[in-house]
TORFIFI-390912 format. One record per residue: residue in three letters; x, y, z of N, C-alpha, C in turn. Coordinates in Angstrom, 2 decimals. Layout:
// residues N
(site 'ALA' (X Y Z) (X Y Z) (X Y Z)),
...
//
This chain:
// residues 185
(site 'UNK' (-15.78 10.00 -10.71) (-14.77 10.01 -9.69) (-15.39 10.69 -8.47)),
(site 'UNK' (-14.90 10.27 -7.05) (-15.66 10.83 -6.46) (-14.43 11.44 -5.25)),
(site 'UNK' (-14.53 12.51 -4.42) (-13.52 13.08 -3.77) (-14.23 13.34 -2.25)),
(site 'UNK' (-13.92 12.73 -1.60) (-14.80 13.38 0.26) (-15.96 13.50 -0.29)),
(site 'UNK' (-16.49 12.45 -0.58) (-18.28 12.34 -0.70) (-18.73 13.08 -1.78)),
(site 'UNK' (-18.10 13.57 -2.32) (-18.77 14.41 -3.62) (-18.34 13.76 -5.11)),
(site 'UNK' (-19.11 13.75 -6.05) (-19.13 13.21 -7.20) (-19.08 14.10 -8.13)),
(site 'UNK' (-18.07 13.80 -9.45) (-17.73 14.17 -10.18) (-17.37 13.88 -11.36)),
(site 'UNK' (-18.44 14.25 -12.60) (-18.87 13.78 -13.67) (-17.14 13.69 -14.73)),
(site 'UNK' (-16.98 12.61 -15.36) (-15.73 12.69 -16.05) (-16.17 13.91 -17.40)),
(site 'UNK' (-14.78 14.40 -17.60) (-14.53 15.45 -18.45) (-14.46 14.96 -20.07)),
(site 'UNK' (-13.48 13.75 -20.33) (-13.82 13.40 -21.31) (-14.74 12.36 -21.98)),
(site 'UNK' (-14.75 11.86 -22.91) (-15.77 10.86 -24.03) (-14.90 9.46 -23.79)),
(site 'UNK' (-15.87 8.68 -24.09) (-15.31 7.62 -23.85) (-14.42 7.15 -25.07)),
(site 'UNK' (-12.84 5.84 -25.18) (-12.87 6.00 -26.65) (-13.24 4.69 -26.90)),
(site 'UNK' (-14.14 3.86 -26.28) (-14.84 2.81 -26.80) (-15.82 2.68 -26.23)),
(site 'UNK' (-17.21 2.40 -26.97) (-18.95 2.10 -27.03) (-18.80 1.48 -25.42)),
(site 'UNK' (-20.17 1.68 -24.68) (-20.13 1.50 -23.55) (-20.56 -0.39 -23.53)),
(site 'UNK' (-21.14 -0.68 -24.54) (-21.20 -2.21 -24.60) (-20.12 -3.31 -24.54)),
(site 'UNK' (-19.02 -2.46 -25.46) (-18.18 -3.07 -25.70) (-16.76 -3.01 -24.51)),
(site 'UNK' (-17.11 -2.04 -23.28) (-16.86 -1.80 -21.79) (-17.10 -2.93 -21.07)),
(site 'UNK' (-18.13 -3.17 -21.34) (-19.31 -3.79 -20.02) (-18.75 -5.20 -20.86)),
(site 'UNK' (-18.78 -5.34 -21.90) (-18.20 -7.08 -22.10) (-16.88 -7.20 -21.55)),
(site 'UNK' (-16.03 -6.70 -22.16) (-14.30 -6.74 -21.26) (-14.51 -6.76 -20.07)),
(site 'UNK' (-15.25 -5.96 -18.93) (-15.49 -6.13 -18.03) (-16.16 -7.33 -17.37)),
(site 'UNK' (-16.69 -8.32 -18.08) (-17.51 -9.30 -18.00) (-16.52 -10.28 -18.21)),
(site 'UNK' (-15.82 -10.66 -18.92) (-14.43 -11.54 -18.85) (-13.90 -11.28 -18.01)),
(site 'UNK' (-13.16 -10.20 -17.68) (-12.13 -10.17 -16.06) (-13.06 -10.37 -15.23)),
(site 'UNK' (-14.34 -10.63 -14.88) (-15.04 -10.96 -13.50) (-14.43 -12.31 -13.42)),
(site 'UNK' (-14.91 -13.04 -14.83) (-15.11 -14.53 -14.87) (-13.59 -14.96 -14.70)),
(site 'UNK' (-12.29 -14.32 -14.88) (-11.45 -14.89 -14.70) (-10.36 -13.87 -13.82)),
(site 'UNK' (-10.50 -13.55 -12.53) (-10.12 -12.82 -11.80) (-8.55 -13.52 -11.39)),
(site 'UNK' (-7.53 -12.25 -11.53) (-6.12 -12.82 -11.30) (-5.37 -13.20 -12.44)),
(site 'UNK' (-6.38 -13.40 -13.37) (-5.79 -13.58 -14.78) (-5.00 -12.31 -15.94)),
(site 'UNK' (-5.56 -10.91 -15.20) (-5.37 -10.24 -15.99) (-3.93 -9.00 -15.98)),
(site 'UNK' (-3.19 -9.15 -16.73) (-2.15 -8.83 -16.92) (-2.00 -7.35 -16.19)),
(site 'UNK' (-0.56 -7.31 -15.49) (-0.26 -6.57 -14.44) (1.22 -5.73 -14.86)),
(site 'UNK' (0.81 -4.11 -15.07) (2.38 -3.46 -14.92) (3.00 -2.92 -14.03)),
(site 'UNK' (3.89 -2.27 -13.91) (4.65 -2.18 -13.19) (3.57 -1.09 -12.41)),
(site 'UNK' (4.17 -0.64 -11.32) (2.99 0.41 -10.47) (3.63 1.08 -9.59)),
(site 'UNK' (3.63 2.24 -9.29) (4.32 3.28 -8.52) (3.78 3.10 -7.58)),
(site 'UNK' (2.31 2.58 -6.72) (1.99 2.59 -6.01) (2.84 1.05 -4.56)),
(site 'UNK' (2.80 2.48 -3.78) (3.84 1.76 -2.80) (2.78 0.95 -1.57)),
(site 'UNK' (1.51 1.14 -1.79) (0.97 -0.25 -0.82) (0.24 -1.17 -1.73)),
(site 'UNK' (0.39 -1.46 -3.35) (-0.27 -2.14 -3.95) (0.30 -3.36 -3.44)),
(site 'UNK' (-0.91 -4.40 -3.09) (-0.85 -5.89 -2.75) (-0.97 -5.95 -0.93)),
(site 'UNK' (-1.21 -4.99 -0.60) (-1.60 -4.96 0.57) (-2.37 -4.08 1.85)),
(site 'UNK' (-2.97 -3.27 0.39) (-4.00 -2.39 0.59) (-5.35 -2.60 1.04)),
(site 'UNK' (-6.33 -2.16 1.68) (-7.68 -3.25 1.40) (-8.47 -2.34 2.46)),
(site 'UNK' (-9.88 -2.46 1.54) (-10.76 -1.85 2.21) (-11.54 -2.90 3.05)),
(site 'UNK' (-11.28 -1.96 4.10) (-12.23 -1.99 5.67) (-13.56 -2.48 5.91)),
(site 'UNK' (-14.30 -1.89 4.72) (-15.70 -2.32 5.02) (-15.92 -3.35 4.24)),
(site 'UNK' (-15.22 -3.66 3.06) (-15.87 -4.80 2.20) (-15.05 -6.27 2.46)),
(site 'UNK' (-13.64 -5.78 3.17) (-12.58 -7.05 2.89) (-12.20 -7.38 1.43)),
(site 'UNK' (-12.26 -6.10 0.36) (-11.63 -6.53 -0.92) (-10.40 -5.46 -1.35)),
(site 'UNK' (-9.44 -5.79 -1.80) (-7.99 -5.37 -1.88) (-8.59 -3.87 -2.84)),
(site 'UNK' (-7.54 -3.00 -2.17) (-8.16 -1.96 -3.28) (-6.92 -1.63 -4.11)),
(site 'UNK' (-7.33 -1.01 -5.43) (-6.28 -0.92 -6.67) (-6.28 0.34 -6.29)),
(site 'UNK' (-4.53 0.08 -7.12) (-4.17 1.57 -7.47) (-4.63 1.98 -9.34)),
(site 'UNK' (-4.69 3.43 -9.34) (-5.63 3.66 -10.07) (-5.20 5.51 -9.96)),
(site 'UNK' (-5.95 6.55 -11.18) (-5.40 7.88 -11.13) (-6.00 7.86 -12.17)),
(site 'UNK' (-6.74 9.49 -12.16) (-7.25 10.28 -12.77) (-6.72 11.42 -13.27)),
(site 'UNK' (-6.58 12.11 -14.89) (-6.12 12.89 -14.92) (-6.91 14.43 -15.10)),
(site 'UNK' (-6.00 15.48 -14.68) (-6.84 16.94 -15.15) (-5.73 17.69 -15.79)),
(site 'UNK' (-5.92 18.32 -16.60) (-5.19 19.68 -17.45) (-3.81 19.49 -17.17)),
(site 'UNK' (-3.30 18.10 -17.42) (-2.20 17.19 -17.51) (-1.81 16.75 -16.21)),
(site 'UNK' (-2.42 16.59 -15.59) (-1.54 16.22 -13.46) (-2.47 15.34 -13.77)),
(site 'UNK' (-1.72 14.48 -13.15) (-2.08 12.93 -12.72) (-2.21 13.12 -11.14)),
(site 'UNK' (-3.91 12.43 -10.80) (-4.16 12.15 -9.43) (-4.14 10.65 -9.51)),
(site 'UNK' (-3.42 10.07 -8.43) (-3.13 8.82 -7.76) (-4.34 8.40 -7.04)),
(site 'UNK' (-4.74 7.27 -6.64) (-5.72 7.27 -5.89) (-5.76 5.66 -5.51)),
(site 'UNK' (-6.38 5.52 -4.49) (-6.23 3.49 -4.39) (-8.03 3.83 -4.16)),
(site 'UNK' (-8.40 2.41 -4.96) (-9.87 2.53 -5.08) (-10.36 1.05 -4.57)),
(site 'UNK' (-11.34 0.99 -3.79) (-11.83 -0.42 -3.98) (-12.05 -0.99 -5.15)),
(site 'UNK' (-11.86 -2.37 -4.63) (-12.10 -3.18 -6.32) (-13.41 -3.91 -6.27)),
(site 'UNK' (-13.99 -3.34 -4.91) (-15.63 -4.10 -5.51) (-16.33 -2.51 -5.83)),
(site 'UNK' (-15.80 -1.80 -5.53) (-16.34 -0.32 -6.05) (-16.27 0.01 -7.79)),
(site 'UNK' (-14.85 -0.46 -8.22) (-14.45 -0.58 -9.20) (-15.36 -1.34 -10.53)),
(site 'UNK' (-15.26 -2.63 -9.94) (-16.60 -3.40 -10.69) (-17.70 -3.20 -10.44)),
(site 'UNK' (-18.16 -2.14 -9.79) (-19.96 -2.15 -9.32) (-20.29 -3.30 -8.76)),
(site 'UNK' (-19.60 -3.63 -8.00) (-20.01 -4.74 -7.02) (-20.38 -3.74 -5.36)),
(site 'UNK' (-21.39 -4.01 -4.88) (-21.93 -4.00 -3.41) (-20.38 -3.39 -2.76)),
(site 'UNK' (-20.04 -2.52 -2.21) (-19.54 -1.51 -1.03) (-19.54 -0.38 -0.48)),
(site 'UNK' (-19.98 0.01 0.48) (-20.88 0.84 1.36) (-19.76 1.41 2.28)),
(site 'UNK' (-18.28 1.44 1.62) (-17.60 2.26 2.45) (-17.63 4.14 2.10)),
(site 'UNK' (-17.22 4.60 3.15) (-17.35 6.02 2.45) (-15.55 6.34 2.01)),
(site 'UNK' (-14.86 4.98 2.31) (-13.73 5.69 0.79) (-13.64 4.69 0.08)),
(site 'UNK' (-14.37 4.72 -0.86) (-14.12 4.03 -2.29) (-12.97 4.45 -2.63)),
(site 'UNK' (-12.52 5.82 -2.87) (-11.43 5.98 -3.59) (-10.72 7.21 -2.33)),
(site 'UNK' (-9.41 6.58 -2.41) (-8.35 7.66 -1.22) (-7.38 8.28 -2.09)),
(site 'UNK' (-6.83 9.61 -1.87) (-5.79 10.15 -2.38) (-4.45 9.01 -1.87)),
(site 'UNK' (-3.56 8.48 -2.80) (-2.76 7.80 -2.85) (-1.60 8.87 -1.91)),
(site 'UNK' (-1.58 9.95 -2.52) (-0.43 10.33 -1.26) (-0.89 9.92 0.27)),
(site 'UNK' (-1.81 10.28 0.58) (-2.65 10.67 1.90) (-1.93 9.23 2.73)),
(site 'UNK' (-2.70 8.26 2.14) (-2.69 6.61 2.59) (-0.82 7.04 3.04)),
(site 'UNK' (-0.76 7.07 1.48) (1.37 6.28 1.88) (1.69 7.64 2.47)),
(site 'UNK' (1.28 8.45 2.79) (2.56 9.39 3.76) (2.04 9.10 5.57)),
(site 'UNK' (0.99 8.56 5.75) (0.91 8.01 6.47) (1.59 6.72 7.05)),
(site 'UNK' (1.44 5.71 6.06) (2.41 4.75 6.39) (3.67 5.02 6.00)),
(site 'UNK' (4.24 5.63 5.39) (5.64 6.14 5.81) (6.30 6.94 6.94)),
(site 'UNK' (4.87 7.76 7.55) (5.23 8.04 8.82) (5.48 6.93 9.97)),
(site 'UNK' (5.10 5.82 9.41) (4.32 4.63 10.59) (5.72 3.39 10.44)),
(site 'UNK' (5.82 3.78 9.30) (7.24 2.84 9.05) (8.51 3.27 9.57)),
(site 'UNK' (8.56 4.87 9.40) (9.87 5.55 10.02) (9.63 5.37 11.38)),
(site 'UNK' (8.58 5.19 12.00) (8.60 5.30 13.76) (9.02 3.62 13.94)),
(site 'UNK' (8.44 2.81 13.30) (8.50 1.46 13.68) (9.78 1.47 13.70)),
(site 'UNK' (10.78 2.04 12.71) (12.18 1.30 12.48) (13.05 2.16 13.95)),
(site 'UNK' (12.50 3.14 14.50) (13.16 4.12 15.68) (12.31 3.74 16.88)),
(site 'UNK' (11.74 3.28 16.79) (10.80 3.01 18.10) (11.54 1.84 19.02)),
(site 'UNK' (11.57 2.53 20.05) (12.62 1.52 21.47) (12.37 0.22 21.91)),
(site 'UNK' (11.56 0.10 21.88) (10.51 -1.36 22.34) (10.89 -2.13 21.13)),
(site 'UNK' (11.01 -1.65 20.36) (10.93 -2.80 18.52) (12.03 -2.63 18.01)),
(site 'UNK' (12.54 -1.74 18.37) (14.55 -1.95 18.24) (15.20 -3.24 19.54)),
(site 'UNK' (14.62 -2.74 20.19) (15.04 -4.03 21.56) (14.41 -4.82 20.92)),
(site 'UNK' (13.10 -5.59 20.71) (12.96 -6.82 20.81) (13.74 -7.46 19.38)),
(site 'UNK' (13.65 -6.57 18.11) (14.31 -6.99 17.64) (15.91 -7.56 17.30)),
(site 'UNK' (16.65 -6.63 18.08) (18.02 -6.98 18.30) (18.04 -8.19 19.27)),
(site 'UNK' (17.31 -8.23 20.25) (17.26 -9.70 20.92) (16.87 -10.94 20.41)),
(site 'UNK' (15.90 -10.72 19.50) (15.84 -12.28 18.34) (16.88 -12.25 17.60)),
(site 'UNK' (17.35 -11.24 17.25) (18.45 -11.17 16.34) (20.19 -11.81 16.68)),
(site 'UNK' (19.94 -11.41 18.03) (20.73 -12.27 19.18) (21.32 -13.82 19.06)),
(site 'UNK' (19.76 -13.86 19.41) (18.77 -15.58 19.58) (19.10 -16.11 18.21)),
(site 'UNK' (19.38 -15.34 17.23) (19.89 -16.01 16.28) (20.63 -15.97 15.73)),
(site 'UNK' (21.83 -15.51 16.32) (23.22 -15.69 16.05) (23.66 -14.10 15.70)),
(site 'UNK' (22.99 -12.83 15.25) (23.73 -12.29 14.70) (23.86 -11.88 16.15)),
(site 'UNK' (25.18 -10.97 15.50) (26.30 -9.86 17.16) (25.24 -9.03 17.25)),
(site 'UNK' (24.98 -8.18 18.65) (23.90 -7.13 18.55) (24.60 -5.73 18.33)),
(site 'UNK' (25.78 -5.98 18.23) (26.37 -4.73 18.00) (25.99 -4.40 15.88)),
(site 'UNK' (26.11 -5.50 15.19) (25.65 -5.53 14.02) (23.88 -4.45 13.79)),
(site 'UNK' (23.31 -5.72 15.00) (22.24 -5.39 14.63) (21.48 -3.89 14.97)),
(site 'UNK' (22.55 -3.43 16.28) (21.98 -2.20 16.71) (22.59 -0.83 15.59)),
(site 'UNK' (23.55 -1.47 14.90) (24.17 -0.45 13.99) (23.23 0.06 12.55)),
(site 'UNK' (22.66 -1.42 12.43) (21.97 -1.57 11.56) (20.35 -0.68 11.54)),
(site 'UNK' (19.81 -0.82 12.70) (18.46 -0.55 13.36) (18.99 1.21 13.33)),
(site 'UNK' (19.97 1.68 13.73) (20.10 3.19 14.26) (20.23 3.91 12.95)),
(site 'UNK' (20.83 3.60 11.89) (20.98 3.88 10.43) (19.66 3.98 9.69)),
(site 'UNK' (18.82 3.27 9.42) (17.75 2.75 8.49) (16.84 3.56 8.44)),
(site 'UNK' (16.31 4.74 9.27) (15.59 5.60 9.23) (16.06 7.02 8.45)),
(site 'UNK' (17.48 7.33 8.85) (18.31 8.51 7.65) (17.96 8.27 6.30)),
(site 'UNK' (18.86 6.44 6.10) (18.45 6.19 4.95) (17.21 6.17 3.84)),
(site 'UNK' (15.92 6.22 4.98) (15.06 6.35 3.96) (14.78 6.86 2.41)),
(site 'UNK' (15.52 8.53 2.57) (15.53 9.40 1.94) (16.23 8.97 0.60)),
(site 'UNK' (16.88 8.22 0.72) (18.24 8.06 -0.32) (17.67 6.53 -0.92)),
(site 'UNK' (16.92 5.65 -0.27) (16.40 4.57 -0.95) (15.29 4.81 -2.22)),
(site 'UNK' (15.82 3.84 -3.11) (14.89 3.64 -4.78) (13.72 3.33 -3.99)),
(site 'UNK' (12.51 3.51 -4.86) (11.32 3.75 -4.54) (10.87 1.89 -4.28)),
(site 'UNK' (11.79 0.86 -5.42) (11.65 -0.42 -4.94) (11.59 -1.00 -3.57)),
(site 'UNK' (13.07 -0.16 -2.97) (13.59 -0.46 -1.88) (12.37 0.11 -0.61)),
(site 'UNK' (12.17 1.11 -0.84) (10.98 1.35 -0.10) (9.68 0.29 0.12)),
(site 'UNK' (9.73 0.38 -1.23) (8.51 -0.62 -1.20) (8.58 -2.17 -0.73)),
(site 'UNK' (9.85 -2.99 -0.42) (9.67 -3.67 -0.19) (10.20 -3.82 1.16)),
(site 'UNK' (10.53 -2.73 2.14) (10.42 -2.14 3.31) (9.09 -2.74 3.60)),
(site 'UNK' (8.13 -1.54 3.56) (7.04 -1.48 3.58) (6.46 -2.48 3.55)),
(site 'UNK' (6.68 -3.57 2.84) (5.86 -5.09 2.51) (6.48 -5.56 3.81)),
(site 'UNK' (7.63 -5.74 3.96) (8.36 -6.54 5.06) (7.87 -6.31 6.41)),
(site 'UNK' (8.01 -4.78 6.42) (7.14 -4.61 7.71) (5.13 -4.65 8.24)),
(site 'UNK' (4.71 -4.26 7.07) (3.63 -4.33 7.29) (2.99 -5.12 6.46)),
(site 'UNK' (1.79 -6.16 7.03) (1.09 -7.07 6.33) (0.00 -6.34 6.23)),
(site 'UNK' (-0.89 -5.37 6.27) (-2.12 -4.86 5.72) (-2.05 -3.42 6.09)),
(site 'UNK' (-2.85 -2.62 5.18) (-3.31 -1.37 5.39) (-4.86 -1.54 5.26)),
(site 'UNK' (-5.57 -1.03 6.60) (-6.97 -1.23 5.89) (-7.62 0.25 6.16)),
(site 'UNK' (-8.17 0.52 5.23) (-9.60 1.67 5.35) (-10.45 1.81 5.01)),
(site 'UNK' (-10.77 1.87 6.34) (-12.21 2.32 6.95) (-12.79 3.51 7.02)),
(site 'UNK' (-14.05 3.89 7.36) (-14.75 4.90 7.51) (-13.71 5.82 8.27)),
(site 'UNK' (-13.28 5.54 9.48) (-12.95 6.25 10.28) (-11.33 6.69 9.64)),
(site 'UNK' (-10.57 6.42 8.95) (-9.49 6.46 8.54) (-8.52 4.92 8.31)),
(site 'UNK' (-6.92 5.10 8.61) (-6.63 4.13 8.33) (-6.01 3.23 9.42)),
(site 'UNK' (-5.66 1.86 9.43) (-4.87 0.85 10.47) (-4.36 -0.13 10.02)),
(site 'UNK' (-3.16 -0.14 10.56) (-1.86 -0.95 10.07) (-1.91 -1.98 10.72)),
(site 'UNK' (-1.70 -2.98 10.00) (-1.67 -4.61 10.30) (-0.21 -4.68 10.34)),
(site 'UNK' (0.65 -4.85 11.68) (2.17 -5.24 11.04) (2.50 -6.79 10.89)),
(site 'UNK' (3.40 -6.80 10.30) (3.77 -8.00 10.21) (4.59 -8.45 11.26)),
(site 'UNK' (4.54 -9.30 11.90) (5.63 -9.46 13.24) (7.04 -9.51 13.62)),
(site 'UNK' (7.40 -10.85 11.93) (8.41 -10.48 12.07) (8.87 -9.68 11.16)),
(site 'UNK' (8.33 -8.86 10.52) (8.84 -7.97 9.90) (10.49 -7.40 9.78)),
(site 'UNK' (10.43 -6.58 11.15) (11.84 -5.90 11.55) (12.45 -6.80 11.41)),
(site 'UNK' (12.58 -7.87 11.91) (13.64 -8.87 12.32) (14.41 -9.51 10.96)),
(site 'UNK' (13.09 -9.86 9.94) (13.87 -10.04 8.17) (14.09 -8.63 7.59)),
(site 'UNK' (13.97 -7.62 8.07) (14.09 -6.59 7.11) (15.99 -6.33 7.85)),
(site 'UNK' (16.43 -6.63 9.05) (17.76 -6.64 9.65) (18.28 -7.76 8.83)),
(site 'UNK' (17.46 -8.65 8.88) (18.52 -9.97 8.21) (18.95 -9.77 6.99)),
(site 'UNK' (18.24 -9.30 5.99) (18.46 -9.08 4.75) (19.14 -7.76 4.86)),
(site 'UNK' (19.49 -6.75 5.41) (19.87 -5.87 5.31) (21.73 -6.15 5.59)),
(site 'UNK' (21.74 -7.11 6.81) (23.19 -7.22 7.19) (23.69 -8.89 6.54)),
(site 'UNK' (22.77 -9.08 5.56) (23.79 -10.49 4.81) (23.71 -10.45 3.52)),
//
């Protein structure tokens, strides 16, 4: 595991032969997308992705003296495939309290409350709906299931990427505008 450039030898034993690693691992190359998916706390999985390689990075966590660390890792880092970013692996809070800062401004931000209530207009809904709607949604954060968040988050933003330098949000355009629609029908 590695933390701000420093490496760090795992604590425990493995509980299966390292051959018999490297083959399982050798099937999921050959059949990528195939391999069975649970549920995941992580709130930018599917639209995460590292910067330097252009490959989606997983969520993923390490444990110590029972605490679970979160972490989103590249997935060509993951397979020992070629990437030369310096975050292979990010603290999972770090990333999402960032874009949760980035999501609460988007939904209060003046420019993107206007344009959105004006398509919203343009398409029939009242803007009195929509401005009621837009002025609310940021309180609410607090009180939304972690689903509901998350598919906030998808709605509004189409990529998170990082890079060397930190992180940058790809939004989605119309984001706001379906995250109002679905909210007021």
């Amino acid at each position: 595991m590695s933390h701000k450039g420093t490496h760090y030898k795992g604590l425990h034993h493995g509980i299966i032969s390292e051959k018999f690693f490297d083959k399982v691992q050798s099937i999921f190359q050959r059949i990528p997308g195939e391999t069975p998916r649970k549920p995941s706390n992580a709130l930018l999985q599917d639209i995460i992705r590292c910067g330097i390689c252009d490959c989606a990075m997983t969520p993923t966590y390490c444990s110590k003296s029972s605490r679970k660390y979160r972490y989103y890792a590249c997935s060509n880092h993951l397979r020992k495939k070629s990437c030369t970013s310096e975050n292979k692996n990010i603290p999972a809070g770090d990333v999402e309290d960032f874009v949760i800062k980035a999501v609460r401004k988007i939904l209060t931000d003046p420019a993107i409350t206007a344009s959105t209530i004006h398509k919203l207009e343009a398409a029939g809904m009242p803007s009195a709906i929509a401005q009621e709607s837009l002025k609310n949604i940021d309180n609410l954060w607090e009180t939304l299931h972690f689903s509901e968040q998350q598919k906030i988050v998808k709605l509004l933003i189409k990529n998170v990427i990082v890079g060397n330098n930190g992180f940058r949000i790809v939004l989605n355009p119309e984001g706001a505008q379906k995250l109002i629609s679905e909210i007021t029908s």
